[in-house]
N, C-alpha and C positions, 0 to 999 in steps of 0.2 A: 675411766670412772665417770659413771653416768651423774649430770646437776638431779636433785629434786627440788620439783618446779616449789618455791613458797606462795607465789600469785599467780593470781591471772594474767593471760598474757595481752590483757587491755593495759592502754598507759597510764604510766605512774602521774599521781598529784606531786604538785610540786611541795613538800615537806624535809624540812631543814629539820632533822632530829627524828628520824621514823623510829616505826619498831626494831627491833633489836633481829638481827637473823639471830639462829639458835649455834649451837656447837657442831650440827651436822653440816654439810655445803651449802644451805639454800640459798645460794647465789640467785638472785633476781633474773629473769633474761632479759630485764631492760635496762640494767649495770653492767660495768663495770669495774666493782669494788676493788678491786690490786691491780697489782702492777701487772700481773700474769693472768686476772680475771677471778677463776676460782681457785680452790687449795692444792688442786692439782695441777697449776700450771698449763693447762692446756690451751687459755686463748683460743677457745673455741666458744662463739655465741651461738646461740639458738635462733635469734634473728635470722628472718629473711625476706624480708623486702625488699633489698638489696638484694639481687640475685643476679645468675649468667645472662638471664633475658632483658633486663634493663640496665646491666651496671655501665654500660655504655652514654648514660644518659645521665651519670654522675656529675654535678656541679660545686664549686667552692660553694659556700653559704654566708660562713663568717670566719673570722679569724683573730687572735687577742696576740697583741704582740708581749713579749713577756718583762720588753725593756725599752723602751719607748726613744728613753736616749742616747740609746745604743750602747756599746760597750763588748766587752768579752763575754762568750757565751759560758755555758756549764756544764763544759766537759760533755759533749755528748750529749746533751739534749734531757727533757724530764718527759716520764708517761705520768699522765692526770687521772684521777679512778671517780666514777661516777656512780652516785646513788641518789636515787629518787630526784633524778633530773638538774641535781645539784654535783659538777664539777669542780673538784679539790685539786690545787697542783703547787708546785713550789717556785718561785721566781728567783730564788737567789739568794734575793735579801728580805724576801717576804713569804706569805703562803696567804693563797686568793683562793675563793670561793664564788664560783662563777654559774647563772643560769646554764644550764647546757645544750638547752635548745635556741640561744641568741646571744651568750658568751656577757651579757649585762652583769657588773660587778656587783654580788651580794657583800661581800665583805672582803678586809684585807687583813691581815697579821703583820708584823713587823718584827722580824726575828729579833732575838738579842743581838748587839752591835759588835761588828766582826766576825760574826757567826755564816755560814754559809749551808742554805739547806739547797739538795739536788737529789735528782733523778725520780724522788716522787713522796707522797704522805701516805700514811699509812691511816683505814677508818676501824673505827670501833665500834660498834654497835650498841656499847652500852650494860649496864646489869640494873635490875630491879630499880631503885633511885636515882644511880648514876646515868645520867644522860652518855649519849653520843659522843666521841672524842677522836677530834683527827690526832697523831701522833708525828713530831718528827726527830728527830737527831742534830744534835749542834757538832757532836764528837765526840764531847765530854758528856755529854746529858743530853736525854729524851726527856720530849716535852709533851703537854696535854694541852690542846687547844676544846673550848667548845663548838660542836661541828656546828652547831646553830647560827654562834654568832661569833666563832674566830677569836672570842677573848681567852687568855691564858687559864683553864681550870685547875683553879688553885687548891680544889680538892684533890689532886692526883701527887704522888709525894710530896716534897719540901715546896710550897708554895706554886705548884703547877708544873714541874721538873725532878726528875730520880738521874743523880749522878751515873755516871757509866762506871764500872771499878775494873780496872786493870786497863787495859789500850782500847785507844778510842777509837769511835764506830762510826763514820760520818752519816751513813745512810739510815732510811728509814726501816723499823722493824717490822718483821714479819708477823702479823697478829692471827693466832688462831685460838679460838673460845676464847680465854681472860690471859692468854700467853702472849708477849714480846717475844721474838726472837733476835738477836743481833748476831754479829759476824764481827769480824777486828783486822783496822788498816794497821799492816806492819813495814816497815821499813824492811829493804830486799839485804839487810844487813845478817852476817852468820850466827851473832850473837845478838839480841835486844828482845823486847818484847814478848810477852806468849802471844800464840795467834787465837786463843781458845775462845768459841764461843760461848753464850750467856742468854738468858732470859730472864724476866721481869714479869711479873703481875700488873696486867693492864687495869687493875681497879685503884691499890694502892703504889704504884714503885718501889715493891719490894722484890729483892732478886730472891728468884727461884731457885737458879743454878748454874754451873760452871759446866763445859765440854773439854777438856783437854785433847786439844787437836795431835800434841806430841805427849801420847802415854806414858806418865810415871810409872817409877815403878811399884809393880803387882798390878798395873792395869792393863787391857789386853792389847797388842801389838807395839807393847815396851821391846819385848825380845827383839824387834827388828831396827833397833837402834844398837850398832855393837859399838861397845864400847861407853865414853861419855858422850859421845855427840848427840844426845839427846839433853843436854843440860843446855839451860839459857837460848833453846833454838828458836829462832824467827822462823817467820815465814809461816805457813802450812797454816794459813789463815780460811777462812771465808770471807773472801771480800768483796763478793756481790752483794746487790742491795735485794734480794729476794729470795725463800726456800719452798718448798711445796710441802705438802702433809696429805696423809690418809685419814681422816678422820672415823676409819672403819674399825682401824687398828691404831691410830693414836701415835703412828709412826712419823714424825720430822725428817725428813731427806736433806742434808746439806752436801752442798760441795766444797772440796778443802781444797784448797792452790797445794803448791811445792815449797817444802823446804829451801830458806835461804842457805848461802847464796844461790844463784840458779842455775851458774854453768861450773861450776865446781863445787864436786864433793866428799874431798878426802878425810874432812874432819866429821864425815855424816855417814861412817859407812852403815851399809843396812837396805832392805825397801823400805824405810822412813815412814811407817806409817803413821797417821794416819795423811800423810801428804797424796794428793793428786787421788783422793780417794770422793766416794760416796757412801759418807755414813749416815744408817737410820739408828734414830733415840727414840725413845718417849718422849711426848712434848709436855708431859707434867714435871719430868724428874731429870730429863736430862741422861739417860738410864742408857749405856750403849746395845744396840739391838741386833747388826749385823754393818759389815762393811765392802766395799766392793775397789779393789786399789785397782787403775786404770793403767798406772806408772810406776815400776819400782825401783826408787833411785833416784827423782828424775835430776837429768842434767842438761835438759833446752828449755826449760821455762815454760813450759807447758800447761799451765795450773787448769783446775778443770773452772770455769767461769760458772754459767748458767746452771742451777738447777736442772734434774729433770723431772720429764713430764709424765704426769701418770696416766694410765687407762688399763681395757682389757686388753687380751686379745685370745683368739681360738686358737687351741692347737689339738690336732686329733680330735675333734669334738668337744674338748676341757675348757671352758673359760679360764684364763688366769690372770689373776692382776701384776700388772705389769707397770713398767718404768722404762725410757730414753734416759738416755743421756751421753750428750756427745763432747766434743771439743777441738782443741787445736790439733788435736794430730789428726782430724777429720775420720775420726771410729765414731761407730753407735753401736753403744751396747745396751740391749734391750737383755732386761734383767726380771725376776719374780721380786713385786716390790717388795713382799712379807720376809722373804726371804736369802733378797740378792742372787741368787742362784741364774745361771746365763741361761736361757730360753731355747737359745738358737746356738748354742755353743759358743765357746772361746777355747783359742789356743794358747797357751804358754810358748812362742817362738822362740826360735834362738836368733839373739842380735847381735852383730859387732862389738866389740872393744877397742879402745884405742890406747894408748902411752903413755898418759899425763901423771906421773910420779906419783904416787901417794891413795891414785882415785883408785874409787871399789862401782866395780861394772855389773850390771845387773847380767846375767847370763841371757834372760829372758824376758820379754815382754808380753803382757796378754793381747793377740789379737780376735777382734770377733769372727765366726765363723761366715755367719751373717748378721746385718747388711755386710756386701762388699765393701770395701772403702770409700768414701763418700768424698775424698782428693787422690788428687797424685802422691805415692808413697817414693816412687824412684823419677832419677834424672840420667839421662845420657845426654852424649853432645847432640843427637837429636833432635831434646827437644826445644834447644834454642830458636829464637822465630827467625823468620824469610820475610823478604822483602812483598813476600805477596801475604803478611802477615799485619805487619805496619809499615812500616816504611825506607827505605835505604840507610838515611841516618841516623834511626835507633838501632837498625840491626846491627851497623858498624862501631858504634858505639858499647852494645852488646859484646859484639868480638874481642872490643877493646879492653873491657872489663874480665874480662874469662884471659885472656892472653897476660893478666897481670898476675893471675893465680898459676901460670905454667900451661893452661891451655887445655886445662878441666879441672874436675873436683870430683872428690870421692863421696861414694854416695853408695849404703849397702840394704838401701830400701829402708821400713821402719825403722827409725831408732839408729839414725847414723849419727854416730862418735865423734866428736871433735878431737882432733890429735896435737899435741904440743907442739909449738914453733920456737926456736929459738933463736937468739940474734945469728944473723949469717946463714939459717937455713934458707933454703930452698921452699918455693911455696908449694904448700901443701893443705890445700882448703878440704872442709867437705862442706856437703851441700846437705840441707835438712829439707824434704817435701814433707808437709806443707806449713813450715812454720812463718810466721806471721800471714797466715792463711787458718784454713780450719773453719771450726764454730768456735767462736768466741763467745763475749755475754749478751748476744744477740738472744740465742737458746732457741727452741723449740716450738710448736705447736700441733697439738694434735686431735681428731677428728674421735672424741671418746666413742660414738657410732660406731664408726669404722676399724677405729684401729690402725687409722694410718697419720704418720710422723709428716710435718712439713718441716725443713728445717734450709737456711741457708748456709752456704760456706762459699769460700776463697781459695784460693790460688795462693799460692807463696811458695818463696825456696830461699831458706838463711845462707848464709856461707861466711864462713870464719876457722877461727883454730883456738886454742887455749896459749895462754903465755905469762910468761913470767909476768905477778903484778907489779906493774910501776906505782907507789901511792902516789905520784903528781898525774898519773896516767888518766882520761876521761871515760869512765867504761859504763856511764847512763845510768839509767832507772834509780837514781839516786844510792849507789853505793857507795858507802864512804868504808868498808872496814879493810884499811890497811895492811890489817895483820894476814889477810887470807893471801895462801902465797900464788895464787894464779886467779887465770880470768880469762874470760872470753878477750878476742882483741880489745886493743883499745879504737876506743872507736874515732881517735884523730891519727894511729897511725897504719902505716902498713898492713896489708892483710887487716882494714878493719870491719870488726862484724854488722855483715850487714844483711839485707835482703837482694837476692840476684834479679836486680833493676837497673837501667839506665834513663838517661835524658836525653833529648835533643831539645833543639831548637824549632818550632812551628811556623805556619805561615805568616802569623800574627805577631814574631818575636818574640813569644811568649817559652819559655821553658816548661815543657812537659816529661814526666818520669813514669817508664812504663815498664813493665816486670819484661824479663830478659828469656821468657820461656813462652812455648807458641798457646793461643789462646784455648778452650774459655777460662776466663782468670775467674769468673763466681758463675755461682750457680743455686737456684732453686729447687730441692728435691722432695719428692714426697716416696717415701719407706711405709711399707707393707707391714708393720708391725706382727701383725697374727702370723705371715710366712718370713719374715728376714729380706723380703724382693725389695729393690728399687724399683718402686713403680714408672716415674719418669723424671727428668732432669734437664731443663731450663735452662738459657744462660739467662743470668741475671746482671742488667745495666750495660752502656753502653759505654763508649770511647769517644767522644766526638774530636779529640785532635785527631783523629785520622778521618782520611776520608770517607765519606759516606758508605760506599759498597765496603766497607772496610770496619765499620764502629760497633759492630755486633760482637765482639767481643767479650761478653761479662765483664762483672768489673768488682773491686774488692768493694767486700758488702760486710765488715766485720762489727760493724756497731750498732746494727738493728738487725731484728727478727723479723716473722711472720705472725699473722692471728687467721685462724679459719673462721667460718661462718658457716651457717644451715643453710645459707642462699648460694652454696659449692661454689665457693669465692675463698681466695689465699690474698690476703694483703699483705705487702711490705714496701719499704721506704729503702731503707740500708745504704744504699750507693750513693756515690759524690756526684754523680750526674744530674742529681735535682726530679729524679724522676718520681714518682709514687705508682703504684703500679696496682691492678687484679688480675691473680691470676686464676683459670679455671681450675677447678681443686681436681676434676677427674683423668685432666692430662694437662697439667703444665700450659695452654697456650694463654698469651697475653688478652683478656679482653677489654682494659684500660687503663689507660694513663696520664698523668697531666705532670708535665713539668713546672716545679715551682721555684721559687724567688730564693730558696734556700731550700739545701740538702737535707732529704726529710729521716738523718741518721738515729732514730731510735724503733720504738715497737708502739704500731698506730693501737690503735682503743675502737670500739664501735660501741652503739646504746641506742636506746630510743628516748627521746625528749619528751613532755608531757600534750605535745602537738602530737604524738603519737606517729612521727617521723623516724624511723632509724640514721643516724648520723655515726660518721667514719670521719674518727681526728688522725691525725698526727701532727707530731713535734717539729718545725723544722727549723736548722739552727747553720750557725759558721758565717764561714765570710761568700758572700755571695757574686758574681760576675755579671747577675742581671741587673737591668737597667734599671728594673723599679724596685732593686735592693741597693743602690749607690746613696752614696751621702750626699749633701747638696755640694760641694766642693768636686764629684764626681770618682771618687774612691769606692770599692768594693765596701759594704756594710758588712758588720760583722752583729750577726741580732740572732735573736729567736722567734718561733712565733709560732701559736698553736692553729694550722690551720684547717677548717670543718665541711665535711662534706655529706651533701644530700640528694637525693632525688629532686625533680621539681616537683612544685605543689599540685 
C-alpha cells in the first residue's frame, strides 16, 4: 500500500501542534507517527540518505537515557513516534517530548501515581478546534495529553481521561481518523474476563463499540464453540499494543491470541474462533467483515502477536492487495486483504492427535502453500549439535537432557501433540518445532514498492507432556485456575515443560544456556510477496560464549523486528548480543554494525530532523555486561536508553 506524499520532501520546521494529516495515510516521509510508521504497518521510510553506499559511515549522535537512576526496565523496551521533528515516547512513569534532531527536553508528563505507561504513545492530529493529542493507557483509562505542551486536555472525556469498560488495556491505542482502538490483557485463566476488543472517539471518549473476540450466540463463528465452553472464556484477546488498517476500504486487521487455558482444551471443544485468528471490521462500527483462523483448537500457546502488514503484490499481471502475517509456528500466510482469501494457497493438513482424556483435536491444520516454512517444523536425534557446533560440555549436557526423557521425543512435524503422563509412567515427551521460536511481536516489514516481507524469526523446540493438575503444582504464565483438570508439566517437576536447552559452564565461570539443536537459531528473511519465494535468509546475531570461528550462529531474536528504507537498507536490533545491525535489503549481507551498552530488543524508528539529517533510533534496554553500563559499585546496569544515529555532518 503505497504512502501519499502530504509535503515536500524539504525538512520539516520544528512545530509542536502542526496541521492535522487527513483520514487517508499522509504519513509525512520525515515521521515517524506509530509504532509501525504508517496504517499499514510496513516500517518502510521513504528516506534515503542513509543508503548501501554510506551506511558504513553511520555514527551514534546522541542518546536520552530513559531512567537515569536506574532501576527495572519496561518489559521490552518502548518505540517513540515522531512528527514534525518532535519525539513523543513513554518512560514508565512519565511521557517526554523530545527535540529529535538533539534529544533536548521539550516537556515532561507525569502519569498518574502507580500507573505504568509502555512500549509507546499514540498522536492525533487533531479536528477543527481541537488541537493535537498524544494518547496513552494507564489500564483502566486513556488519557489526552496536549501534544504542544504535554498538559493533561481536559477537554477529552471526564477531565482529560475516558474510563476503559470491561478488562483492562495497558497499551496504547491505535488511532485511525477520530478512532481509538484497544485490545484487552486477560489473565491465561479458563474462566475470567472477555478478551473483546473496543474503540473510542478520539475527539470526545465516547465508546464506539465492542468486538466480541468469543461469538455469542447468533453471531458468526458461535457454531465453532460446541457445547458451553464458550461462556465466561478468557483468553482470545488482542494483546499487542498496535493494529494496521486500509483506509481504502475502512477495514481494521486485528490479531486475536488463543483461548485460555493454552495447553488444554477439553472444556473448549471446537476451532474456537475467533482465537489465533485475523479478523477485518469496520473501524467506524466495529461491523465483522471477514476472518482468517491460522489455528484450530489451539493447544501450544501459540497466539498470533503482531499485526499484519499490508501492501500489493502482482500475480499474473493482477495487482492485489494483500496482507502478511506471521507467527510462532513460523507460517506466513500472505492473504487478499479485502477479502482474506490465500494468494498462494493453503492447505488444510492432517495433524497428529494425542490421549489426554477429555481433549477435542483438531484433525487439521491450515498450512501455507507458499512461503515455505520460515523455521524448523520437525526434529530427529539428528538434529542435536556436535561438538564442532558448540562445545564438548553443552553437547554432553544436551545428551544428558534428552536421556532423561528416554532418549528422544515425539515429534509428527506441524502441530505435535502433547500426550498425558501419568505418575509411574515412562517418559514420553514430544518436541514442538519452532515453539518459543517463530515470529513473535517483533512482526513484519515490508517494501510497499516491491512487495517483498522482511520479517525475523528463531529457533526453538518445547518439550513436555500434559498431566494431571496439581493446584499447589507451579505451571507459569500466571495460572491459577484449579478446577481445570490437566496442564502442561509442571514446571518444578519431572518432565517439566520446557524449551530443548541446556548450560554449561564458560571460560569466565560464567553459566551460559544454549538451545540443544544444531545452529542457525535466528534468522533474517526477506519473502517475495507477489510469488510466495524466499528470497534470501541471514543468520541473524551471534553467540559470543563460544569461540570465535564458532559464534556465527544466529541467535534468538523474539522481541524486535525490522524497518525497511528507500536507501535498500533492513534495520534491526532483536538479539541479546548488543548488536544493531544493516542489512542490505537486496540479498541479506551485513553492511553495519555497532555493538552497544544494552540489548537493542525492540523495533528501531528512522526520520529526518529539521537540520535535515535523516537519524536511525533505537531502544536499547536490560541488564548490560559492558563496562560503561556497570553501576559505580561495578554490577551489571539494568537501564534503558534511546540511542540515535547519523551520518556525519
Amino acid at each position: 500500500m503505497r504512502n501519499r506524499i502530504a509535503l515536500a520532501l524539504g525538512a520539516a520546521c520544528l512545530v509542536i501542534g502542526a496541521p492535522a494529516l487527513s483520514g487517508e495515510d499522509l504519513t509525512r516521509p520525515a515521521d515517524w507517527p506509530r509504532y509501525a510508521r504508517d496504517m499499514g504497518g510496513t516500517r518502510f521510510s521513504p528516506l534515503d540518505q542513509i543508503n548501501t553506499g554510506n551506511v558504513k559511515d553511520l555514527k551514534q549522535v546522541w542518546t536520552f537515557r530513559l531512567r537515569p537512576q536506574g532501576g527495572a526496565g519496561l518489559l521490552g523496551g518502548s518505540v517513540p513516534i515522531v512528527i514534525d521533528n518532535v519525539m513523543y515516547m513513554p518512560l514508565g512513569d512519565a511521557v517526554v517530548a523530545l527535540e529529535a534532531d538533539s534529544g533536548k527536553e521539550i516537556w515532561r508528563h507525569t502519569v498518574p501515581e502507580g500507573a505504568l505507561v509502555r512500549r509507546a504513545v499514540s498522536y492525533w492530529p487533531g479536528e477543527g478546534k481541537i488541537k493535537p493529542r498524544i494518547f496513552y493507557s494507564t489500564g483502566d483509562a486513556l488519557w489526552a495529553l496536549s501534544a504542544k505542551t504535554g498538559q493533561v486536555d481536559k477537554s477529552y472525556g471526564t477531565g482529560g481521561k475516558s474510563e476503559i469498560d470491561g478488562t483492562p488495556y495497558s497499551y496504547p491505542p491505535s488511532v485511525y481518523r477520530n478512532v481509538l482502538v484497544i485490545g484487552a490483557n486477560t489473565a491465561e485463566d479458563s474462566k475470567g474476563p472477555a478478551g473483546d476488543s473496543r474503540a473510542y472517539d478520539a475527539r470526545t471518549g465516547k465508546k464506539l463499540w465492542t468486538f466480541h473476540t468469543v461469538p455469542r450466540p447468533g453471531e458468526v463463528g458461535h457454531e465453532t464453540w460446541l457445547g458451553d465452553g464458550w461462556k465466561d472464556r478468557s483468553g482470545t484477546n488482542m494483546w499487542v499494543w498496535y493494529t494496521t488498517y486500509d483506509p481504502k476500504t475502512n477495514l481494521l486487521y486485528m490479531t486475536i491470541g488463543g483461548p485460555s487455558p493454552n495447553y488444554y482444551g477439553g472444556d473448549r471443544p471446537g476451532n474456537n474462533l475467533f482465537g489465533n485468528s485475523i479478523v477485518a471490521v469496520d473501524l467506524d462500527t466495529g461491523k465483522y467483515r471477514w476472518h482468517f483462523q491460522t489455528i484450530h483448537h489451539d493447544l501450544w500457546d501459540w497466539d498470533l502477536p503482531a499485526p499484519p502488514v499490508l501492501f500489493d503484490v502482482v500475480k499474473d499481471g493482477k495487482t492485489i492487495p494483500a496482507l502478511a502475517e506471521t507467527g510462532k509456528p513460523g507460517l506466513m500466510y500472505i492473504l487478499n486483504r479485502e477479502t482474506g482469501e490465500p494468494i498462494h494457497g493453503v492447505n488444510e493438513q492432517l495433524v497428529a492427535a494425542a490421549n489426554v482424556p477429555g481433549e477435542w483435536y483438531s484433525p487439521t491444520q491450515p498450512i501455507p502453500v507458499k512461503p515455505e516454512p520460515l523455521n524448523r517444523l520437525r526434529w530427529t536425534p539428528d538434529d542435536v549439535v556436535t561438538e564442532a557446533d558448540t562445545n564438548a560440555e553443552h553437547v554432553a549436557a544436551c545428551h544428558k537432557l534428552l536421556d532423561s526423557y528416554g532418549g528422544t521425543f515425539f515429534n509428527s512435524g506441524p502441530f505435535t501433540p502433547f500426550f498425558l503422563h501419568e505418575e509411574g509412567d515412562p517418559p514420553r515427551a514430544s518436541i514442538n518445532m519452532p515453539h518459543n521460536g517463530g515470529s513473535v511481536w517483533g512482526g513484519s516489514a515490508a517494501d510497499p514498492h516491491k512487495g517483498i516481507v522482511y520479517i525475523n524469526t528463531s529457533e526453538g523446540g518445547s518439550i513436555g507432556w500434559i498431566e494431571k493438575r496439581d493446584p499447589k503444582g507451579d505451571y507459569g504464565r500466571g495460572t491459577t485456575t484449579s478446577a481445570q483438570p490437566y496442564d502442561r508439566g509442571s514446571l518444578t517437576g519431572p518432565g517439566a515443560y520446557s524449551g530443548f536447552m541446556a548450560s554449561f559452564t564458560n571460560a569466565q565461570g560464567r553459566k551460559v544456556t544454549l538451545p540443544c539443536f544444531k545452529p542457525p537459531w535466528g534468522r533474517l528473511l526477506a519473502v517475495d510477496g507477489n510469488t510466495g519465494d524466499i528470497l534470501w535468509a541471514s543468520k541473524l546475531g551471534i553467540t559470543e560464549d563460544l569461540p570465535p570461528e564458532k559464534q556465527n550462529t544466529g541467535a534468538n531474536n523474539g522481541s524486535g523486528g525490522p524497518i525497511a528504507t528507500a536507501g535498500g537498507l533492513v534495520f534491526i536490533g532483536a538479539t541479546s548480543d548488543r548488536y544493531f545491525r544493516a542489512f542490505d535489503a537486496s540479498n541479506g549481507e551485513i553492511l553495519w554494525q555497532q555493538q552497544l551498552d544494552y540489548a537493542p530488543l525492540t523495533v528501531p524508528i528512522t526520520y529526518r530532523g529539521k537540520d535535515g539529517r535523516q537519524y536511525v533510533a533505537v531502544m536499547a534496554s536490560g541488564s548490560s555486561l559492558a563496562p560503561a553500563a556497570r553501576t559505580p559499585e561495578g554490577r551489571p546496569a539494568n537501564n534503558e536508553s534511546l540511542v540515535v544515529f547519523a551520518l556525519p555532518k
